[in-house]
N, C-alpha and C positions, 0 to 999 in steps of 0.2 A: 384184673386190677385196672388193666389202661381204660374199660367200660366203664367202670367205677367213678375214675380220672377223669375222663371225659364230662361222664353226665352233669358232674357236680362241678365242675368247670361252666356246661351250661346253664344250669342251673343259677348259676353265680351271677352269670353275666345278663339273667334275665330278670334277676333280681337288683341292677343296676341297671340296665333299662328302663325298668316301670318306677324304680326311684326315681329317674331320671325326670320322665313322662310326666310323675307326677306332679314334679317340681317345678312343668312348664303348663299344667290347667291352673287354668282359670275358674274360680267359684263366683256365682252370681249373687251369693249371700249378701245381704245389705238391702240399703233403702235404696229406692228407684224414684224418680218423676221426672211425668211425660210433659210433653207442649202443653195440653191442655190444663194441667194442673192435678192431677191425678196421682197418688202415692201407691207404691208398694213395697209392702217389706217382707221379704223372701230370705230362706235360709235354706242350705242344701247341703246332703250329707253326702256320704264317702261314695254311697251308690249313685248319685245323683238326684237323689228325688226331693222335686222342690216342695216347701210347703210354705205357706205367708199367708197375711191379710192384702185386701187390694181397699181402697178407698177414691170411686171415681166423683170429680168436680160433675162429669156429666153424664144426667140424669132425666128422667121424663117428670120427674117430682121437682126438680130443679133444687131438691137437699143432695148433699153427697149416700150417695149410694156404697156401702160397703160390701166385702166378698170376701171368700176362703178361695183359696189359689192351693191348687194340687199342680204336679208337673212333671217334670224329667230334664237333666240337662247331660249333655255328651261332654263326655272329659275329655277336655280338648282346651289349647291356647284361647283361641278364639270360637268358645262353646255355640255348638247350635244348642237349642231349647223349645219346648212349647210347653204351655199351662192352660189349663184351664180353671175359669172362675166361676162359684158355684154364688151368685146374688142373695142375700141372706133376706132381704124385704122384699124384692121382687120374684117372689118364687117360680115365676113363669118365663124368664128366661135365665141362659147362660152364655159366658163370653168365652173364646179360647184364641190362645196367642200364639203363632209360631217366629222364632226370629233367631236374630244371630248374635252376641257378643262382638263390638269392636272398639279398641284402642284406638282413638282419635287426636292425636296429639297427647294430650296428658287427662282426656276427660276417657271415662267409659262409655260407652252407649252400648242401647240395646238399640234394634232395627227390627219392629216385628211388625208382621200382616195382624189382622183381628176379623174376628169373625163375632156376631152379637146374633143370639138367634132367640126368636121370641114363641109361644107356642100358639098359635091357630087354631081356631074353632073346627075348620072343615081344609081337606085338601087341595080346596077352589084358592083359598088366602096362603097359599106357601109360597107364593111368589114373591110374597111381600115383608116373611118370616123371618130374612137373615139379612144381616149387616155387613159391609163389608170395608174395613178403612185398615190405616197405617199410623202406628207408632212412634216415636222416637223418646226413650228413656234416656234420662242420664241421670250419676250414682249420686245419690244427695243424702248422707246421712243426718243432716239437719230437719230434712222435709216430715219425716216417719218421728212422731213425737210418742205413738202409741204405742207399745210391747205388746199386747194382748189386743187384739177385735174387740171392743165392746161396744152395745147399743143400749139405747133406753128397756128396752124388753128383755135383754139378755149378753149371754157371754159365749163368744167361741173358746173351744176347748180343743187343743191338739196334743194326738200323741203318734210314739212311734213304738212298734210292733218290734217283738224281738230280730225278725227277719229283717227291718229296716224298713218298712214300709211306713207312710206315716199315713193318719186317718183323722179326720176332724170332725165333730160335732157341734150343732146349735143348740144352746140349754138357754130356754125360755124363763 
């Protein structure tokens, strides 16, 4: 009986724990924009996995370039995260984000590295292939006026999988 007593004792208290824990993450769901004038809007579920559109001001067409944003974020106060951005008109490359969530006074930010990599003809031009610069989001839910991706040629579609996965498609 006192094994019993015990377990369910810790049991209890581990269950007030991760109440606890939860009550102190942070979700990165919402509209984002960067210095540059760039929006994203991300929304992320109970396992962490991010899924959004990204809309960047800059571009080699010099139109805004749009993206599907897959990711992960660590349940945490001040969540680390990365995503990656899949370019929906520039099919030859893709971006990926790593950074940190922080409380700045009363504003949010994000603080992420960025990586832009393009694909090359021959393994002579790989030197020339990848991007390398820095972020700075803050939480703007005024900026993201869009709920769904859409382009002139089509619509992005997302879902999520009974397991909690989510997966996106382009329908032309």
């Amino acid at each position: 009986m006192t094994g019993r007593l015990m377990y369910l004792a810790l049991m209890l208290s581990l269950c007030i724990i991760s109440a606890s824990y939860a009550e102190l993450a942070t979700s990165l769901s919402g509209c984002w924009k960067n210095e540059l004038g760039s929006t994203m809007k991300i929304d992320v579920n109970e396992a962490g996995h991010i899924r959004g559109t990204y809309v960047s001001q800059v571009s080699m067409s010099k139109k805004p370039a749009e993206g599907v944003v897959v990711g992960y974020q660590q349940d945490l106060t001040q969540p680390t995260f990365g995503f990656i951005v899949k370019w929906i008109k520039a099919a030859t490359s893709v971006s990926v984000w790593a950074g940190q969530y922080f409380k700045v006074g009363d504003e949010a930010k994000l603080i992420t590295i960025w990586l832009l990599r393009a694909s090359c003809l021959d393994q002579g031009e790989n030197w020339n292939a990848t991007r390398v610069g820095m972020d700075v989001f803050s939480r703007n839910d005024t900026a993201c006026k869009l709920t769904n991706l859409r382009s002139e040629s089509g619509e992005m579609k997302q879902e999520v999988s009974s397991d909690g996965e989510f997966s996106g498609s382009y329908h032309a």
